[in-house]
C-alpha atoms as one frame of an Amber mdcrd trajectory, in Angstrom:
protein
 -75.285  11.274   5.735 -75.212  13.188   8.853 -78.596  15.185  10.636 -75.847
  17.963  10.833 -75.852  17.333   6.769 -79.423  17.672   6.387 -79.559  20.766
   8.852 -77.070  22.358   6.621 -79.205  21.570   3.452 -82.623  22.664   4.785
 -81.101  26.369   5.045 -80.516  26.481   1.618 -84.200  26.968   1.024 -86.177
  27.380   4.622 -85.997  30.423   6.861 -83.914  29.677  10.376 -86.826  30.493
  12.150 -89.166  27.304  10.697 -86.215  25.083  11.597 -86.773  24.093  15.163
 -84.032  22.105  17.161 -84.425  23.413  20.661 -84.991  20.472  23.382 -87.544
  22.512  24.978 -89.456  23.253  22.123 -89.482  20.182  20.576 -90.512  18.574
  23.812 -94.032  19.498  23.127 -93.908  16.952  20.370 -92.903  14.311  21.785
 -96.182  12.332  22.510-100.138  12.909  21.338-103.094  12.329  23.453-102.468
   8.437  23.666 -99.774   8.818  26.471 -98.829   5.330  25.234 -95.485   6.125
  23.779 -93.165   9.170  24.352 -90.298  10.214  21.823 -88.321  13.227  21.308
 -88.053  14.232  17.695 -84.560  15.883  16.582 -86.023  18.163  14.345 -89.051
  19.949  14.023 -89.923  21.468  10.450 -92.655  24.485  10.053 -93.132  25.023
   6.438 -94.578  28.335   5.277 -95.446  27.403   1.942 -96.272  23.620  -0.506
 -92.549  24.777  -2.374 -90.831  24.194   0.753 -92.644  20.759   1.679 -91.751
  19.606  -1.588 -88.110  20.517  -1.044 -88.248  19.003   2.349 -89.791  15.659
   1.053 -87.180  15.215  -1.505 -84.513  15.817   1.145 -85.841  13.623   3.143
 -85.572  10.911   0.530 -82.067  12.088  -0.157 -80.870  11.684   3.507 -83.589
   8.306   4.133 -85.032  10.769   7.354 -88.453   9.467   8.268 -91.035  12.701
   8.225 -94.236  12.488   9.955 -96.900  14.805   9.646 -98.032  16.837  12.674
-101.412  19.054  12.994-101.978  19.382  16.837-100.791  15.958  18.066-104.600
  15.180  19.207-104.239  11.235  17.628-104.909   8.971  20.641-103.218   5.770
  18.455 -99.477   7.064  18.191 -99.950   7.622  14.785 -98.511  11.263  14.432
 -95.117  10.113  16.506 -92.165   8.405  15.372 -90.326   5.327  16.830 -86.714
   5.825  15.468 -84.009   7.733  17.518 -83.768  10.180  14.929 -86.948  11.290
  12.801 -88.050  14.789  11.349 -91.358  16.192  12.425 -93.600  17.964   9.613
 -95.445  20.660  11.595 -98.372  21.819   9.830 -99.380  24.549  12.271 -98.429
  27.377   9.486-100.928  25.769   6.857-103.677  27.543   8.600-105.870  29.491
   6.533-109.744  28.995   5.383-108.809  30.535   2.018-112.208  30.261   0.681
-115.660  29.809   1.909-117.879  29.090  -1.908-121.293  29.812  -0.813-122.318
  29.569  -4.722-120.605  26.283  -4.707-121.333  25.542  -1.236-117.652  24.620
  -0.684-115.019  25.516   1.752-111.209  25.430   0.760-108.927  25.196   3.700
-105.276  24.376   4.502-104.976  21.225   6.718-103.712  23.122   9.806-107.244
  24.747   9.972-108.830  23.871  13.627-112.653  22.243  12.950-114.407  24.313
  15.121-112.887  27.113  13.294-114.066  25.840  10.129-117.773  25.643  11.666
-117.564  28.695  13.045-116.938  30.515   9.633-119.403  28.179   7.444-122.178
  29.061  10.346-121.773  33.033   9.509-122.712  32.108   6.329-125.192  30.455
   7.584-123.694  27.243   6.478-123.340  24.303   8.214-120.155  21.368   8.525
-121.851  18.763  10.131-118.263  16.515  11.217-117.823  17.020  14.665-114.989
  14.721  16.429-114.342  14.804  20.348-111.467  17.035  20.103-113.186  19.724
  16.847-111.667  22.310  19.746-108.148  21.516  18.839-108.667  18.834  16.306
-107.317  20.126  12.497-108.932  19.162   9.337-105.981  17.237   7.831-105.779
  15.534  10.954-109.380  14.969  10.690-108.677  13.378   7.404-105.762  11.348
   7.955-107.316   9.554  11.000-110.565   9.192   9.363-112.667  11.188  12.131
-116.856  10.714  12.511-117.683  12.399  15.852-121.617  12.112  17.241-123.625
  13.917  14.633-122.523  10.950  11.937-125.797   9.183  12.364-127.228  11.878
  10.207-124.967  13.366   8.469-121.847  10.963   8.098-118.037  11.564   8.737
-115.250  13.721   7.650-114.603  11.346   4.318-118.353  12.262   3.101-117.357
  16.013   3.177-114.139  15.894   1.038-114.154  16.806  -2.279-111.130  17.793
  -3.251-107.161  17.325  -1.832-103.805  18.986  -3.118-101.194  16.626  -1.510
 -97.465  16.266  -2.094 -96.548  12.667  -2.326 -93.390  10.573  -0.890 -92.221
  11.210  -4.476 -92.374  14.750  -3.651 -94.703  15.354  -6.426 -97.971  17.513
  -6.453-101.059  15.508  -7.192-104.439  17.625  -7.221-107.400  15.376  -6.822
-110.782  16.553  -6.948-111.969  20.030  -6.347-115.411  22.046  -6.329-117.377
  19.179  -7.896-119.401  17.180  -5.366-120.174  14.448  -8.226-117.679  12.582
 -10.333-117.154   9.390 -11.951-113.860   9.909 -13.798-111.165   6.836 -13.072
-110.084   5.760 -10.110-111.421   7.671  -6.761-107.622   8.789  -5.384-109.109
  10.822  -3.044-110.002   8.570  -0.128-107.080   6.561  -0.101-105.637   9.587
   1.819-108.894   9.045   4.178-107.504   7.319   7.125-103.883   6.750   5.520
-102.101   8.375   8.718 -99.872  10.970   6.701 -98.156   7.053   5.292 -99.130
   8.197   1.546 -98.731  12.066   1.095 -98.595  15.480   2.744-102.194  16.888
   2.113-101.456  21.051   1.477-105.267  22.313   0.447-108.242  20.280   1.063
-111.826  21.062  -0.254-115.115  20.204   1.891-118.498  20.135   1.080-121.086
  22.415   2.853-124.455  22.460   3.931-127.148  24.534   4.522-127.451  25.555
   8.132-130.504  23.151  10.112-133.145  24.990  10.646-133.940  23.902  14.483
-131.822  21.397  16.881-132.922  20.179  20.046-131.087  17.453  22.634-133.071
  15.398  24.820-131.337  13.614  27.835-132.753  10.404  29.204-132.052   8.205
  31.784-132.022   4.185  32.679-131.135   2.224  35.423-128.947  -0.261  33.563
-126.587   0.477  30.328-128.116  -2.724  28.761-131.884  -1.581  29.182-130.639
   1.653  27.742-129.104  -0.296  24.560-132.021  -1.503  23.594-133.945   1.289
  22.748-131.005   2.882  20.047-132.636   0.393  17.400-136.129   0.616  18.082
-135.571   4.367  17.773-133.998   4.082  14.258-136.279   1.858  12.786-139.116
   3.557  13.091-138.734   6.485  11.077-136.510   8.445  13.226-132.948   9.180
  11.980-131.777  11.887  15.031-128.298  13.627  14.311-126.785  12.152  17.020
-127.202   9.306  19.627-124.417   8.977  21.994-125.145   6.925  25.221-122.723
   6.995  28.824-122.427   3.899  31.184-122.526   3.729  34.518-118.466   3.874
  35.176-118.076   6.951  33.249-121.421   8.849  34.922-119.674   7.740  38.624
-116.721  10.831  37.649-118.657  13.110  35.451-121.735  13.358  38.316-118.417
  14.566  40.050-118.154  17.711  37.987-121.212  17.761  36.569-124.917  18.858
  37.484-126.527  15.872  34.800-129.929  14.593  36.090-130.991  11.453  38.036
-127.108  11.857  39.157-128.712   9.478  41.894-130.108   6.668  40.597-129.309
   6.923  36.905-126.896   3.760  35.759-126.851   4.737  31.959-127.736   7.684
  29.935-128.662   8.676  26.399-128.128  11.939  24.348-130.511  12.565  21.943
-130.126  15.420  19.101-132.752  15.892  16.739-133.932  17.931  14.191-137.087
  20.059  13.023-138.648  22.202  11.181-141.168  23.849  13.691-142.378  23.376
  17.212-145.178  21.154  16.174-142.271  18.799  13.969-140.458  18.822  17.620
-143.157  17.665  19.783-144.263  14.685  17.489-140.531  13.835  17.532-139.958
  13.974  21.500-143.593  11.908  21.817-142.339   9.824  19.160-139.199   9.057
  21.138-140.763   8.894  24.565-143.336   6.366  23.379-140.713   4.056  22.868
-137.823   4.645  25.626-140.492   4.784  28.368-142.192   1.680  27.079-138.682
  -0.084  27.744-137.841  -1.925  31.375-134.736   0.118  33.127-136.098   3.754
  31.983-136.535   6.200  34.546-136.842   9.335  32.866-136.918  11.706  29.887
-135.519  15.141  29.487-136.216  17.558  26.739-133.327  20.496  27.512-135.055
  23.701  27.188-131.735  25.664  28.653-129.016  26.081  26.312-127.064  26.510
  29.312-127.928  23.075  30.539-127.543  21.703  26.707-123.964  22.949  26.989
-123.198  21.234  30.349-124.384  17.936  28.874-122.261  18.058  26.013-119.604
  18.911  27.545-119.681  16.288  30.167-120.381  13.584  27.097-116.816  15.180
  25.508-115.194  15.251  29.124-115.272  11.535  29.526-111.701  10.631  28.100
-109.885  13.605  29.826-111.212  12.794  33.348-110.369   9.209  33.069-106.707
  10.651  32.431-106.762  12.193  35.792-107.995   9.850  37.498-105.863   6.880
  36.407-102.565   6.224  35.838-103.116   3.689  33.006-106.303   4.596  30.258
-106.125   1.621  27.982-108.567   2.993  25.028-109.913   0.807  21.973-112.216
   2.752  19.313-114.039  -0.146  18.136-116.941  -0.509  15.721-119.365  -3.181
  15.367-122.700  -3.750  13.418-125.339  -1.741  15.443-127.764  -4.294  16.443
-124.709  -6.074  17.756-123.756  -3.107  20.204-125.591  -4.721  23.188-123.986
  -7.965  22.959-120.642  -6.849  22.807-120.629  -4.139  25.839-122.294  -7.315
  27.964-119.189  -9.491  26.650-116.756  -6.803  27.542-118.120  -5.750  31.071
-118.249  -9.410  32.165-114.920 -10.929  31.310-113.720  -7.220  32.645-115.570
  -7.912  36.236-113.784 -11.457  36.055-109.792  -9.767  35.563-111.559  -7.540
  38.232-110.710  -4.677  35.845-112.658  -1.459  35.891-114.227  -0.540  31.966
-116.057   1.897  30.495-118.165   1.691  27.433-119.427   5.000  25.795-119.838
   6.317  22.399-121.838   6.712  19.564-124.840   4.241  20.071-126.006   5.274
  16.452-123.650   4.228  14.239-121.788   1.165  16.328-118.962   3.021  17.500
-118.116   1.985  20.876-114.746   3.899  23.063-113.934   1.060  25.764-111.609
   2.540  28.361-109.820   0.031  30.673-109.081   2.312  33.464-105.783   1.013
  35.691-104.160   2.479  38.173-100.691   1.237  39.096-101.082  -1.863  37.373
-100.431  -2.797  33.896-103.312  -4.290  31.961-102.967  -7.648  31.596-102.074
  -7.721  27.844-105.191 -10.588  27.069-107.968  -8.460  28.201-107.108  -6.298
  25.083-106.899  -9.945  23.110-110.102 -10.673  24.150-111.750  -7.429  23.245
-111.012  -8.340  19.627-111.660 -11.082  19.792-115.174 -10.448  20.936-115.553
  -7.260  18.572-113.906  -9.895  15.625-116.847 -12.223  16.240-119.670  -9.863
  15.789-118.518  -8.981  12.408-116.971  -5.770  13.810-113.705  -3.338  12.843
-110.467  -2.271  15.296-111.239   1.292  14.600-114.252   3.388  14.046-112.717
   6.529  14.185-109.605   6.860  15.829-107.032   4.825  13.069-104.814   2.593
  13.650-101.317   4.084  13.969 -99.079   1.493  16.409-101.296   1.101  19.314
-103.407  -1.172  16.919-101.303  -2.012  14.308-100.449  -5.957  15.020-103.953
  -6.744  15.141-105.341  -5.306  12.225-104.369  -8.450   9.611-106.396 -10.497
  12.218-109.576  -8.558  10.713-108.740  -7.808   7.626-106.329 -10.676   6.083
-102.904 -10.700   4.983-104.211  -9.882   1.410-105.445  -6.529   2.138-102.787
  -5.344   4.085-100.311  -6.400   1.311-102.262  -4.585  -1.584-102.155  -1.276
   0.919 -98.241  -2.478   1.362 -98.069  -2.091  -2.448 -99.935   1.263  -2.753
 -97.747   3.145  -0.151 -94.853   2.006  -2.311 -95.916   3.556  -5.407 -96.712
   6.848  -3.264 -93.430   6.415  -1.160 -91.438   4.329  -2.554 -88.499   5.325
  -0.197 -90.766   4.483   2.866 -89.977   8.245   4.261 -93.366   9.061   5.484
 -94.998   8.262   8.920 -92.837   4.641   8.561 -94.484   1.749  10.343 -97.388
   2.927  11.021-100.928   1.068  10.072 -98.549  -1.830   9.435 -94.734  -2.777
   9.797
């Protein structure tokens, strides 16, 4: 059966105007923020309502049409692209209401097309609080958010996007409607569906209404920026922070390669001398809660060789600038290289130092320039090979997992695994697991129609 078949079918039941087939149009979905792979869908789908999807899906199994699920194309893993000549995009762009914001419940019900610092936005006016804060919560959407299985820095305190989901209505390869969960934040009733959509890369279901859990709104936060004169020093003081009774939202520490370009753009201190930085957040109750906290901290960096000094940011101005040069790193690497080879790797936290001194060194030996930044707190580490009309030599990335394999460590903290990772992953895991998750996309797709070989072939 022909695409102009399928075309033909789709009118039967979706408007003209969510039926998208013009080159220049669909050229803006043609690649994500990997810039790994590049192809052109043939059709581009905008749904209005779950009725529709459902229709779609089970046209889609009619006519065997892959259908991949887009939000705002911000994966950096190829995950939301497809790999055939001819493949239907699923643009969720129109599913983009917060219907509901419980305070009584402390719950927020949105549609997956919902931006995250949207969602944030509206909890904070009721002076509620959604802690999960990826890179990209600018332009990042929730169901996004869910399908990649997004932390972002403030998950040493208060987790990831999977802690915050309560609830999913999702339309399955079957093209039925499965609603999992809801308002409850506690259950213990059969089998937890729910997170096997966490991280599942659109491969198991189209997720149409999703239900978060809330917070009350911190009182006080407060970022402190400190400085070191080697990344290594600076690695050492992450643990000695968090074992002594000091759990800070977020730690995120810079290396010296990315601080070279953001002192560039940026105003960020020591810009002379400092080889490494960290980014404290904490939080308090009251001013005298914050000073024991920052002499707390400062006890221990400034006991540490390599330190050279310690900011408390006062300015909210300057706070700003700082976090936006931490969330800056990956796009200026993109404009200053032709090649960005990125791996979101996780490892055990006391491991973190061991693994960056690996990585540098057998970098400095393919005479390859890398970066190493992230989230120091929970063992999430972005390596950047940055290249610039070269090609990486394919066993630097070999050796990268093989180095993050022997420290008991993960492919992806963050990120997924979508293609750019998706040969290596039954090196970590074992052929076992990734058959079992073979089996469970089967009894969710059985026709194979969504987001096909991605996670594994």
């Amino acid at each position: 059966m022909s695409r102009k078949d399928f075309l033909t079918s789709l009118k039967n039941f979706i408007s003209s105007d969510s039926i998208i087939t013009d080159p220049d149009i669909i050229a803006g979905y043609s690649e994500d923020k990997s810039t790994l792979y590049k192809n052109t869908p043939k059709i581009v789908l905008r749904p209005s309502n779950k009725d529709e999807i459902i229709k779609i899906v089970a046209l889609s199994r009619e006519f065997r049409r892959t259908l991949i699920c887009w939000g705002k194309g911000t994966s950096v893993t190829g995950s939301c692209l497809g790999f055939e000549e001819d493949y239907t995009i699923l643009s969720m762009e129109r599913f983009n209401k917060i219907v509901e914001i419980d305070r009584s419940n402390l719950i927020a019900v949105v549609e997956p097309g919902v931006i995250t610092s949207d969602l944030k936005s509206e909890a904070q006016k009721c002076n509620l609080f959604y802690p999960p804060d990826p890179a990209s919560f600018e332009s990042s959407t929730i169901g996004g958010n869910i399908a990649t299985g997004a932390g972002g820095p403030s998950a040493v305190k208060y987790g990831v996007t999977k802690d915050y989901l309560t609830g999913l209505d999702v339309i399955t390869g079957r093209g039925e409607e499965l609603k999992l969960g809801g308002k409850v934040v506690k259950k213990s009733s059969g089998y937890n569906l729910i997170d096997l959509f966490v991280s599942s890369e659109g491969t198991l279901g189209v997720i149409t209404k999703i239900y978060l859990k809330l917070l009350p709104k911190p009182l006080n936060i407060f970022t402190i920026y400190i400085t070191f004169s080697d990344i290594f020093y600076l690695l050492n003081s992450v643990n000695l922070i968090l074992t002594n009774n000091i759990l800070p939202i977020s730690i995120e520490y810079i290396d010296d390669t990315a601080l070279d370009f953001l002192n560039k753009r940026f105003n960020l201190p020591d810009s002379d001398k400092s080889r490494g930085s960290l980014i404290i957040q904490i939080e308090h109750d009251c001013e005298e809660d914050k000073e024991y906290l920052l002499l707390k901290i400062y006890n221990i960096v400034s006991s540490l060789k390599g330190f050279i000094n310690f900011y408390p940011i006062h300015s909210s101005s300057k706070e700003r600038e700082i976090w936006s040069a931490r969330r800056s790193i990956g796009e200026i690497f993109k404009e200053n290289f032709s090649i960005v080879v990125k791996a979101d790797i996780v490892v055990p936290r006391g491991c973190i130092f061991n693994v960056i001194k690996e990585i540098k060194n057998f970098a400095a030996d393919y005479g390859v320039l890398v970066s190493c930044f992230g989230h120091a707190g929970d063992g999430n580490i972005h390596i950047n090979y940055l290249c610039d009309k070269k090609i990486l030599d394919p066993s630097i990335i070999q050796n990268t997992y093989s180095i993050v394999k022997k420290y008991g460590g993960l492919p992806s903290g963050e990120h997924g695994i979508g293609m750019v990772k998706r040969d290596i992953l039954s090196d970590f895991i074992g052929g076992s697991q990734i058959s079992i998750m073979k089996e469970i996309k089967k009894i969710f797709d059985p026709d194979n129609i969504l987001n096909k070989s991605k996670i594994f072939s």
